[in-house]
N, C-alpha and C positions, 0 to 999 in steps of 0.2 A: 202403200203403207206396209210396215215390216209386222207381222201377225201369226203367231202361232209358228213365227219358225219359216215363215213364206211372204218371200214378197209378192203384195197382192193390189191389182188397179180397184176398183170401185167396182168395176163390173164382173170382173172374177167373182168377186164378195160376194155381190147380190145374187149371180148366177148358182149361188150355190147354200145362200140361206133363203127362208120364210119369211124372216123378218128379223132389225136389224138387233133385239133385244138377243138372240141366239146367239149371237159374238160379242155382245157388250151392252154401252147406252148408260142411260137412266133412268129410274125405276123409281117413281115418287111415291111415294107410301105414308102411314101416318101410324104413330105408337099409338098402343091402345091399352100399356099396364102402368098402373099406381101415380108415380107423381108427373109422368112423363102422356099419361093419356090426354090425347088430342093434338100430340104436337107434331108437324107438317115436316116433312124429312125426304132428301134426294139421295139416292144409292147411285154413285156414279160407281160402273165397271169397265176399266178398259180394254179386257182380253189380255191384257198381258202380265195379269196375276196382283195388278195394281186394283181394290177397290175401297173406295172410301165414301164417308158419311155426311152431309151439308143437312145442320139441321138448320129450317127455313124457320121457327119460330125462335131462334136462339142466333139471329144474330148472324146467320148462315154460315156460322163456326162449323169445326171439321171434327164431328164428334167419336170418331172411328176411322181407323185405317188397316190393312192388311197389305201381306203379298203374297200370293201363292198360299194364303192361308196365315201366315205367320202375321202375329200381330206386330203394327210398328208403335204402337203409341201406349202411356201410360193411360188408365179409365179406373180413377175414384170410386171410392166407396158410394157416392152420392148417386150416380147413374144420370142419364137424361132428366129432367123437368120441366115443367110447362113455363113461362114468364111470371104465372100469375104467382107464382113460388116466391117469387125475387123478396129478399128483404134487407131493404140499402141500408138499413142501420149497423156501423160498427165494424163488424167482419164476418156480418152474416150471410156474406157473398160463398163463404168456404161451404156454405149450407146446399150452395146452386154448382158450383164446382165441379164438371165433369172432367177435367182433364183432356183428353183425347188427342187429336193430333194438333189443333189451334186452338184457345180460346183469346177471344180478342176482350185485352182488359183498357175502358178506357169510358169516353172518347174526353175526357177533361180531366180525368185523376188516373193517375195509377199508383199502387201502394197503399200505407195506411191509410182510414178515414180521418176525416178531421173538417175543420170548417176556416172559413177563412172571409175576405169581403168580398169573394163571389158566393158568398153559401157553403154549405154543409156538404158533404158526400161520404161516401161508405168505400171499404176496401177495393179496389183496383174497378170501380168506374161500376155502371151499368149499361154498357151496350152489351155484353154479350144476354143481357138477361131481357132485349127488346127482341120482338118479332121482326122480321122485313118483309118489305112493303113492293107490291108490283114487283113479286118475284117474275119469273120468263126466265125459261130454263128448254134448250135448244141441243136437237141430236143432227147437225148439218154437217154435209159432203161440202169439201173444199177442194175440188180438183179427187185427188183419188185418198185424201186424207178427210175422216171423219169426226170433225168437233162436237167437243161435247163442254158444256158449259150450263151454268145460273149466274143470273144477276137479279140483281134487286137493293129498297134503298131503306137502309134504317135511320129513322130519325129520331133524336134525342134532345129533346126539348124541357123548359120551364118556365112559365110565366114569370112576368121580373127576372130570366134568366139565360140561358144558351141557348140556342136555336140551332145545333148541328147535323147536318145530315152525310151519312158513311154512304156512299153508294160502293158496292160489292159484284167484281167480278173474281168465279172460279171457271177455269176449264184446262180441260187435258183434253189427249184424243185418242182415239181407238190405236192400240198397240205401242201405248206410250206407257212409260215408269215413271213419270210424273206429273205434278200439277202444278198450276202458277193462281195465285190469288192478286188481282188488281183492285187496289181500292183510291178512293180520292173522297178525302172530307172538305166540307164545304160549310162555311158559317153563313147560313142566314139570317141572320141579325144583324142590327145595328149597333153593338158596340165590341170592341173588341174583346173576345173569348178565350181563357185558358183551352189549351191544347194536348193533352195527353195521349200517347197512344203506345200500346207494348203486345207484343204478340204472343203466347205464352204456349209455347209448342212442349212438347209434351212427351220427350224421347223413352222407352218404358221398356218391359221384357217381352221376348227372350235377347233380345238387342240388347237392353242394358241385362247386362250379368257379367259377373267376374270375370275380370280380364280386357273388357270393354274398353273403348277407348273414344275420348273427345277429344278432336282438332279442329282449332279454332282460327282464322286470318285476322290477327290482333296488333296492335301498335304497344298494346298493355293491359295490366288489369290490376282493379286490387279487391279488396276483401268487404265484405260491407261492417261487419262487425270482428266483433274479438273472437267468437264461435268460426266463422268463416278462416282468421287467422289462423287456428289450429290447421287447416285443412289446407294451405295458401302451397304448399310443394305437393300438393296429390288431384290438385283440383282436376285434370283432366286425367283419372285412373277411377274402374269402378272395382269396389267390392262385392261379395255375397252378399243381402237384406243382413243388416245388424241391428241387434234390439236395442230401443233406447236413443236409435243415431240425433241428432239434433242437426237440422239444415245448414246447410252453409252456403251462401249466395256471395257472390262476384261479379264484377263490373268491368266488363269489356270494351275497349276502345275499339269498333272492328275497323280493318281496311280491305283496300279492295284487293283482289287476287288477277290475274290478267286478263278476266273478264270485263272486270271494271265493278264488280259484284263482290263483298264479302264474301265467305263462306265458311259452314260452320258443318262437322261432319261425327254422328257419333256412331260407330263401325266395331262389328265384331268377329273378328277374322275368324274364329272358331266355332262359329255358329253353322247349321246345315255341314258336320259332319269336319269339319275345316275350308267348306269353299266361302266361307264368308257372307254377310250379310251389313248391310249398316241404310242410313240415311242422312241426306245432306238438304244445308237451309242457305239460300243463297238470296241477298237482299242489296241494297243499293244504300251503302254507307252513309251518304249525303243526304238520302230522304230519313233513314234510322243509322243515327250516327252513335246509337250506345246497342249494349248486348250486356243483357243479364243473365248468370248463367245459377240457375238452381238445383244443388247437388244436393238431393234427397236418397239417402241410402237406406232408408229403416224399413222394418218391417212391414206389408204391406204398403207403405205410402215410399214407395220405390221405383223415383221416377228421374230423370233428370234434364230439369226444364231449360230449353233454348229459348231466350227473350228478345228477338229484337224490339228496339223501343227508338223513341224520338226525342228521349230527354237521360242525361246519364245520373238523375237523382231519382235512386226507387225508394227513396224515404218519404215520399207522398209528395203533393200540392205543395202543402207549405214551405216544406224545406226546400222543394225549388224554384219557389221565392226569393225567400229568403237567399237562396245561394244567387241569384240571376240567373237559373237555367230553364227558370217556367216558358215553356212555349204560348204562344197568345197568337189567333187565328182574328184577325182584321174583318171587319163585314164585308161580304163576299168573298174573302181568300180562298183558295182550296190549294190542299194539299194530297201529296201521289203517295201510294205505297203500297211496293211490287215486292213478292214472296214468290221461291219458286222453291217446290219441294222434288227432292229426287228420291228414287230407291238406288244403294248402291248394291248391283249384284253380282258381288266372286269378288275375291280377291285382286284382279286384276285394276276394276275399274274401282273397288276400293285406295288401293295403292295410286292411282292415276290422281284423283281427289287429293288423299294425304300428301303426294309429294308440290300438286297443283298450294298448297295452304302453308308448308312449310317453304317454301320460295317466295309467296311475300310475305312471309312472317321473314326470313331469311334475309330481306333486302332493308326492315325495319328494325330488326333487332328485336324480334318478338319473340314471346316463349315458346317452347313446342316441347313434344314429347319426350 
């Protein structure tokens, strides 16, 4: 494994630490202030400046991220909180809203609340606001490389109602810059189930700041409303925090890049002095074949949200319905869905990304910078 700058087999490593938390690992801990006391939480660190946060009662969302110190992600006024906070009515989900580097909105809605003839629901779902279950969470040697991972299963249930359960894998490994998140939802019931699912990554400062930039591997996009319109020739360019700003959200068609993967990169080449810093979202078009892109510029709420999703209607349940794009999970079906997050860092490996995204944006006729 490549580590501090040396490459190193398993037994160098060991020959030379106590134990293996002195170079990296996971560190399971539990919050102990105001609305966030008692909730269950994994400090994955992997020595290579990459360390991040899996809260295990929330979903095992990614509620913090760093590198070398530098934050990656945007984190709400709202902070951590326990489950029992949840209050599904309306849009009182913005109440549980941490932000951070994931939050998974879903598993049957995402978007506005509303009701329909499967039932009622609240702003972009409730899983992330469930615990999971028969977490197992594992610091294992694989040849001279050291994984590190959690799994575990959330289930989302209601009499007379859906029966789905999200099983969740996260892991990286020691002297890596990134992480890969595997999930697979599965209907256990018997009748067939709306299917929601949108990922709500969460790009933030000092990464988003003037002059920032988002590159996306797109076929197209458009605007969701007439507010968005205004913004439709600047969507991938950030400003300073402006007071007043009013969001603006847009609808990505993504494709694959010659990975076979989408890819989505927001990068600030000016950031650490001019050697650059950014982060990239790579996903599999096919399993999430829409991208929502949330340009929040205003004061404190200055964040700008990467969505891969499963459905390209973020106007709720109903409307994709109504339009025929609601997804419906069959009894027994399951469905796959892989996220791999990187850190980009220097310029170099920035530049390798962005030109990787404008070549197939380039072979589609896609927009680019």
């Amino acid at each position: 494994m490549q580590l501090f700058g040396m490459q190193l087999t398993r037994r160098q490593a060991e020959t030379s630490i106590g134990r293996l938390d002195q170079i990296g690992g996971i560190l399971p801990f539990q919050l102990t202030e105001g609305r966030a006391r008692g909730v269950q939480a994994l400090r994955f660190m992997t020595g290579s400046g990459l360390t991040f946060t899996s809260l295990a009662d929330r979903g095992l969302d990614l509620a913090h991220a760093e590198y070398c110190g530098i934050p990656l992600c945007w984190r709400s006024p709202n902070g951590d909180a326990a489950p029992s906070y949840y209050d599904p009515d309306g849009d009182r989900w913005l109440r549980m809203f941490f932000g951070g580097l994931m939050t998974t909105c879903g598993l049957t809605n995402f978007g506005p609340a509303g009701h329909d003839q499967y039932g009622s629901f609240g702003l972009h779902g409730r899983i992330n606001c469930l615990p999971a279950e028969s977490v197992n969470y594992a610091q294992e040697w694989d040849g001279d490389e050291c994984v590190l991972a959690v799994e575990g299963s959330i289930r989302q249930t209601r009499v007379f109602g859906e029966d789905l359960q999200l099983h969740r894998r996260i892991s990286t490994r020691l002297g890596a810059s990134s992480l890969r998140v595997e999930d697979t939802v599965t209907n256990h019931g018997f009748a067939p189930t709306p299917h929601m699912i949108l990922y709500h990554c969460n790009g933030g400062f000092p990464i988003l700041a003037e002059g920032a930039e988002l590159h996306v591997s797109h076929s197209g996009m458009r605007a969701r409303d007439a507010e968005a319109e205004q913004g439709i020739e600047v969507w991938n360019t950030v400003t300073a925090p402006q007071p007043g700003f009013a969001e603006q959200v847009f609808i990505h068609t993504p494709i694959a890049c010659a990975d076979g993967r989408a890819a989505v990169a927001l990068v600030n080449r000016s950031l650490r002095g001019g050697a650059g810093l950014g982060i990239s979202i790579r996903f599999n078009p096919e399993q999430l074949p829409a991208l929502m892109q949330w340009r929040m510029l205003g004061e404190g709420m200055y964040v700008m949200g990467i969505e891969p999703a499963n459905c390209p209607t973020i106007e709720g349940r109903v409307e994709a319905e109504q339009q025929g794009t609601l997804p419906l999970l069959d009894p027994g079906e399951t469905r796959r869905y892989e996220l791999e997050f990187r850190v980009l860092d220097g310029r170099e490996e920035i530049d390798r990304v962005v030109a990787e995204i404008d070549r197939a944006n380039s072979a589609f006729g896609g927009r680019g910078i």
